[in-house]
C-alpha positions in Angstrom: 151.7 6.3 -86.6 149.8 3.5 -88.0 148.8 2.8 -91.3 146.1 0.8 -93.0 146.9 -2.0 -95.1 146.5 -2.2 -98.2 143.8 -4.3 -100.0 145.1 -6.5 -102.3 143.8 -6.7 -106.0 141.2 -9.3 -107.2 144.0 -11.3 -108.8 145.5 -11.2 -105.7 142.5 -12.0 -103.6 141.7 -15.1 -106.2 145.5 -16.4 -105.5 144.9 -16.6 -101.9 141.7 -18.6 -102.1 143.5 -21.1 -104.4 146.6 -21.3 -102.4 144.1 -22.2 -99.4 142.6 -24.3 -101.3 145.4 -26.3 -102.5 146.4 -26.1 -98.4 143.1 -27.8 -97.7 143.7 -30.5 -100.7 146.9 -31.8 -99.8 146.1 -31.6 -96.3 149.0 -28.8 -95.1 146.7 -26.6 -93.5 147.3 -23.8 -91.5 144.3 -22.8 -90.1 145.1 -19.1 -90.2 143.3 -15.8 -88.2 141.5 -18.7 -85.9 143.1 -17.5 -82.4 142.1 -15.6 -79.2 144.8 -12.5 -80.3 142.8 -12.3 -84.0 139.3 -12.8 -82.6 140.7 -9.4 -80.8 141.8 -8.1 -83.5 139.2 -8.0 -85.9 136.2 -7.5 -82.9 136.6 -3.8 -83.9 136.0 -3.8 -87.5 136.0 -6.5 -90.5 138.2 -6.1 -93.3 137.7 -9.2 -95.7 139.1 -10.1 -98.5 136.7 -11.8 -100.2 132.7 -12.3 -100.7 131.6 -15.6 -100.9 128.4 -16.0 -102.3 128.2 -20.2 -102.6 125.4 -23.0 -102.1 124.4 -23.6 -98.3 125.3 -27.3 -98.7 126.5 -28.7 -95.6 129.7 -29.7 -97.3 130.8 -26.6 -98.4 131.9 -24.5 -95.5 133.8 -21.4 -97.1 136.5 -21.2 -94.5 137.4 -25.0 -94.7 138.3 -25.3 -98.1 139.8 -22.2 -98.7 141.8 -22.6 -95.5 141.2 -19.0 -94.3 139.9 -17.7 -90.7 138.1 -14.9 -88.7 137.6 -11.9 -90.8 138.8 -13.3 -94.3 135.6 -14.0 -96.2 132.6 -12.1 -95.8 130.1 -15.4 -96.6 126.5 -15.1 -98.2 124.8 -18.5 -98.7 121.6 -20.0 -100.5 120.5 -23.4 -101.8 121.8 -23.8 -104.9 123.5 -20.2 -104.6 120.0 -18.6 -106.2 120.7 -14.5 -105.5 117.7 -12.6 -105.0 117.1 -8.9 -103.2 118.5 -10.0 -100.3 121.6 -11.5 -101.7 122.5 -8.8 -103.8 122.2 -5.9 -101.2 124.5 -8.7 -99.0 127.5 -8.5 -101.5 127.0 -4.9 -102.3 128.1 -4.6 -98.7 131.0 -6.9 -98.7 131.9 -5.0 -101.8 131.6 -1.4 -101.3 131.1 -1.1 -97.3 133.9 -4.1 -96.2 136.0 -3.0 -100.0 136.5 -6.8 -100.4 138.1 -6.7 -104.0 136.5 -9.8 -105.2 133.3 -11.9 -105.8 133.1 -15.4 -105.7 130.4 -17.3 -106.6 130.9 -21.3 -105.2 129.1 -24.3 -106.8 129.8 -27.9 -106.6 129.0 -31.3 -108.1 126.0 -33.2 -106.8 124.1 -30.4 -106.0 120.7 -31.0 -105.0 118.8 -27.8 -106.3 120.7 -28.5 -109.3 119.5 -31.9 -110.0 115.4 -30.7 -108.5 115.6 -28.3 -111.8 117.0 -31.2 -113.9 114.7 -33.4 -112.4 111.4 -30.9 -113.1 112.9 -29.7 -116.6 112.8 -33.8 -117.5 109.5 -34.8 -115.8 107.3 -31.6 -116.0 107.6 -31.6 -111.8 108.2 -29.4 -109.1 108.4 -29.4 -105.0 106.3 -27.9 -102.8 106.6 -25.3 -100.9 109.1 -22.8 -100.9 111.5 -25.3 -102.4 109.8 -24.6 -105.8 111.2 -21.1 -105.9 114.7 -22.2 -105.7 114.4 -25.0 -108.0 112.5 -22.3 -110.6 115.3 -20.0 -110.5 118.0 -22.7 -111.0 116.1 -24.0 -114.0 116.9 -20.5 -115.9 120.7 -22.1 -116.2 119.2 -26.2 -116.8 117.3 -25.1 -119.6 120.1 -23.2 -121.3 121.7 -26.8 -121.1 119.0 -29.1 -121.4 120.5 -31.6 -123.9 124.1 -31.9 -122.5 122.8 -31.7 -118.7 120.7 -35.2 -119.5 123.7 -37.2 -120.1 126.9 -34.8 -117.8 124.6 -32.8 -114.8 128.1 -31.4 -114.3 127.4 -29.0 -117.5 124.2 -27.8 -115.5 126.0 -27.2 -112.4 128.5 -25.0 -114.3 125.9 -23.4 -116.7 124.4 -22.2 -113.4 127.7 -21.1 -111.7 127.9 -19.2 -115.1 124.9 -17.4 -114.7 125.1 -16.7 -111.1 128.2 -14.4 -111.8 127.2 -12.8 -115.2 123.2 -12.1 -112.9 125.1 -10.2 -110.1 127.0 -8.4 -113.0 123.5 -7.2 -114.7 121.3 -6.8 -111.3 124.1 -4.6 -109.2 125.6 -1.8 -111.2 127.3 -0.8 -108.3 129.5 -4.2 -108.7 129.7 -3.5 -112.6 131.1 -0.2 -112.2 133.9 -2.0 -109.9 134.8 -4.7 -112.3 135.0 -2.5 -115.1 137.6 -0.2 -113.3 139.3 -2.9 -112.0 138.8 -2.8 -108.1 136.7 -5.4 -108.2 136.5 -9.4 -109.6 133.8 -11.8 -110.5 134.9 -15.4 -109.9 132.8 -18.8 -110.7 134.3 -21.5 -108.9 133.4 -25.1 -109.3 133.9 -27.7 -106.0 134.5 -31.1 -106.1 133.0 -32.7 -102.9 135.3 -36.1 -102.9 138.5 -34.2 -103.9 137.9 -30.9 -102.3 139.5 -29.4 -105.7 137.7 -25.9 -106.8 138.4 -25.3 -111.0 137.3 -21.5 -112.5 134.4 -22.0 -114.7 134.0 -17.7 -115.4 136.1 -14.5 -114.5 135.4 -11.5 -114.7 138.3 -8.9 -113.6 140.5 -11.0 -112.4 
């Protein structure tokens, strides 16, 4: 008789992500669940541990810098991580169809929609195209942070990890519900692109 493992808790899930992460930093990676017998294994059914809702900037690749493999992070992505319909219904899956245990929500340093938003909050400017969207919803979080984001654009970039996490909180009850009880964590993570460090900038349940 076989039984199905067990899930581990959002404290648990956050651990593993920072223990990969510290892998990728130091350089002691192990490249984990990235061979022919687990491509087999998890062909059947997906089982991750995590959702990663992050930035779709090229130099963020989820499974790099958290060191993890096939079936380990169930991976939503957007410029400048804005969450919209689509977003949302995406991590309500990971969460309550996959029963990944926790939510994290990746931004990083030098991000580009980031610094549109600063750039149009300062200038009274905008892009064209579709482009403006994102940079409108990011400037929710710049304008929060107006004065301190003109001399540290860090403090945007964290203002807007901030209110990535506390959004899918408010907008998916479903995900609220979880938290609250405790199967389920928010996480707001921070990258560093020269150091490949991530930092907690918000938690919630874990």
């Amino acid at each position: 008789m076989t039984t199905t493992p067990t899930s581990p808790t959002p404290a648990e899930a956050a651990a593993m992500l920072f223990e990969g992460n510290q892998r990728f930093v130091s350089g002691q990676l192990q490249h984990p669940h990235q061979g022919a017998e687990d491509r087999a294994a998890v062909a059947p059914a997906q089982r991750p541990f995590a959702v990663l809702f992050g930035c779709s900037d090229s130099r963020l690749a989820a499974e790099i810098i958290f060191d993890q493999g096939l079936g380990d992070l169930f991976v939503v992505r957007t410029a400048g991580h804005v969450a919209g319909s689509e977003v949302l219904g995406s991590i309500e899956y990971g969460v309550s169809v996959l029963g990944a245990p926790l939510v994290v929500v990746l931004g990083h340093d030098s991000c580009g929609a980031v610094g549109a938003a600063l750039t149009a909050v300062q200038q009274g400017t905008a892009p064209d195209g579709y482009i403006r969207e994102v940079v409108e919803r990011v400037m929710l979080s710049v304008l929060a942070v107006r004065e301190e984001a003109s001399t540290d654009p860090q403090q945007a970039v964290e203002e807007h990890i901030r209110y990535t996490s506390e959004l899918i909180l408010r907008r998916s009850s479903m995900i609220a519900e979880r938290v609250a009880d405790g199967r389920c964590g928010v996480l707001g993570l921070s990258y560093r692109l020269a150091e490949g460090t991530v930092r907690q900038v918000v938690g919630h349940g874990v």
